[in-house]
N, C-alpha and C positions, 0 to 999 in steps of 0.2 A: 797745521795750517801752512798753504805754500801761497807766499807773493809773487806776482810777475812786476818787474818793474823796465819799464819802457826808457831807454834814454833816447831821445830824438836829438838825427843830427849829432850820434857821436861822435864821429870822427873831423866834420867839417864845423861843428859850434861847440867847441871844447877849448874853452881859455881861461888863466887866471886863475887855475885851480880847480874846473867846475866838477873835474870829474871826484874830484874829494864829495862833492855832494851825495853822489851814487853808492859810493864805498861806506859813507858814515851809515846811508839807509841799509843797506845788505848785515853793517857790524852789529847795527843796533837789535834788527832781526835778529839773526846768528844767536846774540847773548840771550835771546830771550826765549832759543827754542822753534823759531820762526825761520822755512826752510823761504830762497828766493831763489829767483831764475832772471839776470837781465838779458833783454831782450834789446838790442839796436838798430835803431828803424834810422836809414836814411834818406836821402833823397832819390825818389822813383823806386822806394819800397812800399808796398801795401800797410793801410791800417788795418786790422781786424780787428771788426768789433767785437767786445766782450770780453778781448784776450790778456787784455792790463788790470791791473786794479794801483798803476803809479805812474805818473808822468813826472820824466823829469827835462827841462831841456833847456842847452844852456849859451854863453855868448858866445857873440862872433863877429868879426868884421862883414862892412857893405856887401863884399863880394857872395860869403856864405849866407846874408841875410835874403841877398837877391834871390838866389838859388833855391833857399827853403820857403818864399814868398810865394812864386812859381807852385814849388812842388803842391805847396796848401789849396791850391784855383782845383777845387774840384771835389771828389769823392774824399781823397784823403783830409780835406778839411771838415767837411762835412762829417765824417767821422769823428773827428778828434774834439767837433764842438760837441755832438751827442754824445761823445763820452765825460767829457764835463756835465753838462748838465745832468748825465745821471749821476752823478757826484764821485767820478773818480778823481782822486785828489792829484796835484798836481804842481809843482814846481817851475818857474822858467825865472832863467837870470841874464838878464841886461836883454841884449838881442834876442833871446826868445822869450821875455817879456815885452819888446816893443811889437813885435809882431802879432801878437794876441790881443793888441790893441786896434783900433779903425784903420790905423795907416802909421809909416812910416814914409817920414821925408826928407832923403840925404840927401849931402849937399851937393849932390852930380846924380843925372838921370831923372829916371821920371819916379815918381811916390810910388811906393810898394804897400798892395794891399793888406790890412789884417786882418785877423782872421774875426773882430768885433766882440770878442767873449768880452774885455776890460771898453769899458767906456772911456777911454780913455786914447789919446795919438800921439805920435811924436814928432819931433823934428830936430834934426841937427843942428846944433849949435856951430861957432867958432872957434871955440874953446872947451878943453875938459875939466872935467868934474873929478880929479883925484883927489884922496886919504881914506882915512879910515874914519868910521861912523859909529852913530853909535844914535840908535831909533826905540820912542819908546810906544812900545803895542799896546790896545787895548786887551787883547786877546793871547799877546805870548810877554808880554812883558818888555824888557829889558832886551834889544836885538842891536848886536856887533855884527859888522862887514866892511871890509874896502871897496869901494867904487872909483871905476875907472871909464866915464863913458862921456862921450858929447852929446848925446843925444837927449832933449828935455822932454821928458814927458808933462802931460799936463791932464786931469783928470777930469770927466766932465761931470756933470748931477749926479749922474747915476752910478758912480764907480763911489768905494769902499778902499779908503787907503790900508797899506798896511801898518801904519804907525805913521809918528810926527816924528820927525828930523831931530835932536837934540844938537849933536855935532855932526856938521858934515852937510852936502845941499842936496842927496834924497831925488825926488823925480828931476825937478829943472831949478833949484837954486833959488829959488821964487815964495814957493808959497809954503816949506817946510814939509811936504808928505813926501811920503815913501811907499814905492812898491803900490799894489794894486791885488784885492783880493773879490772873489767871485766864486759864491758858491764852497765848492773846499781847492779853488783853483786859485793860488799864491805866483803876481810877479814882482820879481824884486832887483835891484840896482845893488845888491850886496853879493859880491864874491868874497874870496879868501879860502875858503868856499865856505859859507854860511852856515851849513848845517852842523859840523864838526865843534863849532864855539854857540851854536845856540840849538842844544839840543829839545829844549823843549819843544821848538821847529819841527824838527824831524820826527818826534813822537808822532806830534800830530798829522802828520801826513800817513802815516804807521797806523794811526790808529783809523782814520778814516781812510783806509785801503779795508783793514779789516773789516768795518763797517760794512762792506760792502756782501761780505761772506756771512753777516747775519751777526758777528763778532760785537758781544755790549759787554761793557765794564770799564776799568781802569788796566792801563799796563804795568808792567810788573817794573818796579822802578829798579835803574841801574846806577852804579859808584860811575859819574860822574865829576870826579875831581879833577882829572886832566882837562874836562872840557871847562870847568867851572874856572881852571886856573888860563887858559886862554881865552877866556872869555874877559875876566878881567882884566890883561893884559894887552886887550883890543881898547876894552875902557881907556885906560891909562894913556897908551898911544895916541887917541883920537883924545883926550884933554892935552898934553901936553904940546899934539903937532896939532893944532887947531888950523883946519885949512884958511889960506886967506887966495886972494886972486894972483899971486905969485907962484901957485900952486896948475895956474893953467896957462897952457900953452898951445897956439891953434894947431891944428888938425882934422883932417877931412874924411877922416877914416869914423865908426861908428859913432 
């Protein structure tokens, strides 16, 4: 079995870590026998359809969100939502989870469109949303990440969190949810980069890529210990520095 897995916007939305996301999905492959090929699509490069079975794409500052907002007005968007809904599974953290939403509204310029997959919009805050977190999922359980963003999301009827906040303020600080899930298409407000400490995460993005190839069963489970041992070590951090509002400072950037 061979994965393609797509990173959008690697070079210009790549912060905070993100690109650990990409490399934990390729190791996880690799141990398991599973050949991959990433693929980097930027801005004013073609989507072709059919040719991913993985999205991953990750944050960025106003300027690069501008940029990738633009690039989406058109075929390339159009593309990338009919590839979600035929259920290519799909990853976006901070900035290329707001954009997958109706809109984005920083705090200079005019509101940049999203692409509407997440029922969901944002808007820049005053202030940001640092530490480390700690979410707990219906569907994966127990999810560690650090979040560094101003930006509040806020989820409407019809959007599907990916978890409730335990430590840490998760979309906008407000109503405790985190992240945003659609279909097998995951966005979330956790770097560090997320996938390397909650590998359950990434299985399943693994496994619904496969899915796609006809692939049914369970995957073959992997020693774990290292991830298991930073994963609680995220715990710990995010109880011990419990964010309070001393923890944010304005800024006008993402």
């Amino acid at each position: 079995m061979r994965l393609t897995i797509c990173w959008l916007y690697a070079r210009t939305m790549n912060i905070y870590g993100d690109r650990g996301n990409v490399l934990a999905l390729v190791e996880r492959c690799r141990r398991r026998g599973i050949e991959t090929e990433v693929v980097e699509i930027g801005v004013g490069e073609p989507l072709e359809p059919g040719r991913c079975d993985l999205f991953f794409w990750g944050g960025g500052q106003d300027r690069e969100q501008i940029a990738a907002a633009e690039d989406l007005q058109g075929t390339k968007g159009e593309v990338l939502r009919a590839e979600i809904e035929r259920g290519v599974p799909l990853l976006a953290v901070c900035g290329g989870y707001q954009l997958l939403g109706r809109f984005y509204r920083p705090h200079e310029g005019p509101e940049l469109p999203g692409l509407g997959v997440f029922d969901a919009w944002t808007v820049a805050g005053s202030r940001r949303m640092i530490g480390n977190v700690v979410v707990d999922s219906p569907d994966f359980g127990e999810l560690v990440g650090f979040e560094n963003h101003s930006g509040r999301t806020f989820l409407g009827p019809g959007a599907r969190p990916l978890g409730t906040v335990r430590i840490g303020y998760g979309n906008n600080g407000k109503d405790r949810t985190e992240g945003c899930r659609y279909r097998n298409a995951i966005g979330t407000y956790l770097h560090g980069p997320v996938l390397p400490k909650n590998p359950q995460l990434a299985d399943h993005l693994i496994a619904c890529a496969l899915a796609l190839h006809g692939w049914v069963g369970s995957l073959e489970p992997l020693d774990d210990a290292l991830a298991r041992v930073a994963h609680e070590e995220a715990v710990e951090r995010a109880r011990v520095e419990r964010p309070t509002l001393r923890r944010f400072w304005p800024l006008t950037r993402r």
